[in-house]
C-alpha positions, 0 to 999 in steps of 0.5 A: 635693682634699682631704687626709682623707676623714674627720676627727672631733673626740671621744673616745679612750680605754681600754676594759678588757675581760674576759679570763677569770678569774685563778688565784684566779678574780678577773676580769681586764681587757684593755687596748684602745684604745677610744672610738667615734669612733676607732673609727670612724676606725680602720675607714675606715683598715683598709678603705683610707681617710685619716683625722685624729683631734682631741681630747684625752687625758692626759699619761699613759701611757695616753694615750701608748700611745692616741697610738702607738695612733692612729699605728699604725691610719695615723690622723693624730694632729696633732689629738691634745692631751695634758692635763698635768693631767686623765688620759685617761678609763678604761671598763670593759666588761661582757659578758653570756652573748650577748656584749653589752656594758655600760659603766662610766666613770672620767671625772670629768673625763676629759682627752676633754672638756677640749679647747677650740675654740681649741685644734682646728687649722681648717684639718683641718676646711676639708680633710676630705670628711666630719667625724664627732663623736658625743654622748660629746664633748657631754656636757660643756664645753669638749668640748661646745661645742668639737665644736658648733663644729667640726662648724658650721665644717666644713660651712660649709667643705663638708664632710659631716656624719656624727652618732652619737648613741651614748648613754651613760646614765651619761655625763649628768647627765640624760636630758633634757640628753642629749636636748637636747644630741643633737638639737643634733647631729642638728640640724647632721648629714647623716649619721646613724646611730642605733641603735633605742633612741636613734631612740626617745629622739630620736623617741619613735618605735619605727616605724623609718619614722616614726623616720626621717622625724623625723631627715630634719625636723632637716636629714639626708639620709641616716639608717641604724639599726643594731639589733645582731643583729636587723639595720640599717636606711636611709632616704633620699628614694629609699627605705628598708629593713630588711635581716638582718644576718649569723649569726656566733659573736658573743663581744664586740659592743664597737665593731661599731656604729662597725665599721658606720657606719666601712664606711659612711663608708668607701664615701659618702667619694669622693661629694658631699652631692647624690650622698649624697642622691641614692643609690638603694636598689640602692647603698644595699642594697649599703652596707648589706650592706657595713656589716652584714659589718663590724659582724657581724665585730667581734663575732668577736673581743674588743676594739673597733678590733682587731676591725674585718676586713680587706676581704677578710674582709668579701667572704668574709662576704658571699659568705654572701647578706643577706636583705632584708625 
């Protein structure tokens, strides 16, 4: 038996989000915790699952409260390094009327992509039933090769391999880097989650089928496609489909991509690699819709982790039937 269900090298770090307006109509910024792959640690903690988080933040007491942070979700912080000398990386979200969300970086560098292979514990990687890690930890070395490295160690220990490219424009030095670096990743997944417009940049195809079946050619078993309101998408050798996601009062859609693909590892945790390849529409309409109710959830509240819904909120929102296409 293995101790995590899910163990991700990556990023964690803060998110500043809007907060309305001082006395003097300045804008004013809320400190969460941020990063996509804590996130989605984050939500397979709130829904019940065991989790380990490696990676690297400053010395700093932004780094400190990250780490309490991590400790509070329940997620396993052994993994998490503190840098004396690079400070944890900032973001700085912007929203539109819709609630959609735009992102500004301070990390040149950040301490996320200071961590070293030599530095992450093995032994996590050969104990953990899914490792997960996403493009933001790719963007530059040591964090690129370190995260590379560890998601080849650990499926040679047999885990399964979770990919969310996640791209951030201004993280790269270029889109053709981040192309080549992403499909690098994709090229060592099991599991992947995209969003439509990174299928296009990976596929060059908008066609979600066809988008599809080139992930399926790099080594996946199992692809879903989120597509913010409009609603997910999955495909597997048993079949694929499009399926409406829930109408909510959306006032923040940071983090509810990671709320999505943390519900969906959340319920592949307790199967194989074959199970995984091996699911049918039935149950994968029914992760899917499970998947759809926490991310539509998140975008109820203001902040990434602190938005992900409890399990019983999600059973209430699904009492409200998806529609399928």
């Amino acid at each position: 038996m293995k101790k995590y269900d899910v163990a991700a090298v990556g990023e964690v770090l803060i998110d500043f989000t809007p907060d309305g307006t001082s006395k003097k109509g300045m804008a004013l910024y809320e400190c969460n915790p941020g990063g996509a792959v804590a996130n989605v640690l984050a939500a397979v903690n709130k829904f019940g699952g065991n989790t380990a988080f490696i990676g690297k933040v400053g010395d700093d007491s932004f780094g400190h409260f990250l780490s309490d942070t991590l400790v509070s979700y329940g997620i396993d912080t052994k993994g998490l390094l503190f840098d004396k000398k690079i400070p944890t990386t900032l973001a700085f979200v912007t929203l539109d009327e819709k609630g959609d969300r735009s992102f500004s970086f301070y990390r040149k560098p950040g301490a996320d992509v200071m961590l070293d292979f030599p530095e992450i514990d093995k032994a996590q990687l050969e104990d953990t039933k899914i490792f997960h890690f996403g493009s933001v930890s790719l963007t530059n070395d040591p964090a690129y090769t370190a995260t590379i490295e560890a998601a080849k160690y650990a499926k040679s220990k047999g885990a399964v391999i979770s990919y969310d490219p996640n791209y951030r424009p201004l993280l790269w030095d270029s889109v053709e880097l981040a192309i080549e670096r992403m499909t690098e990743g994709a090229a060592i997944a099991d599991i992947i989650k995209v969003s439509d417009e990174e299928l296009e940049l990976l596929t060059g195809e908008r066609d979600l089928d066809k988008g599809a079946s080139k992930l399926f050619e790099f080594g996946a078993k199992l692809v879903f496609i989120s597509m913010g309101a409009k609603g997910s998408y999955y495909c597997n050798k048993n079949g694929s489909r499009f399926m409406y996601t829930y109408d909510v009062a959306t006032v923040d859609t940071t983090g509810a991509g990671d709320a999505f693909l943390g519900a969906i590892l959340y319920r592949l945790k307790d199967k194989t690699l074959d199970e995984i390849a091996e699911l049918s529409t039935d149950e994968l309409d029914d992760i899917l819709d499970f998947a759809n109710a926490s991310g539509s959830l998140t975008t109820t509240k203001t902040g990434a982790a602190p938005s992900i819904p409890t399990l019983e909120e999600i059973a209430e929102c699904r009492k409200n039937v998806g529609k399928l296409k």
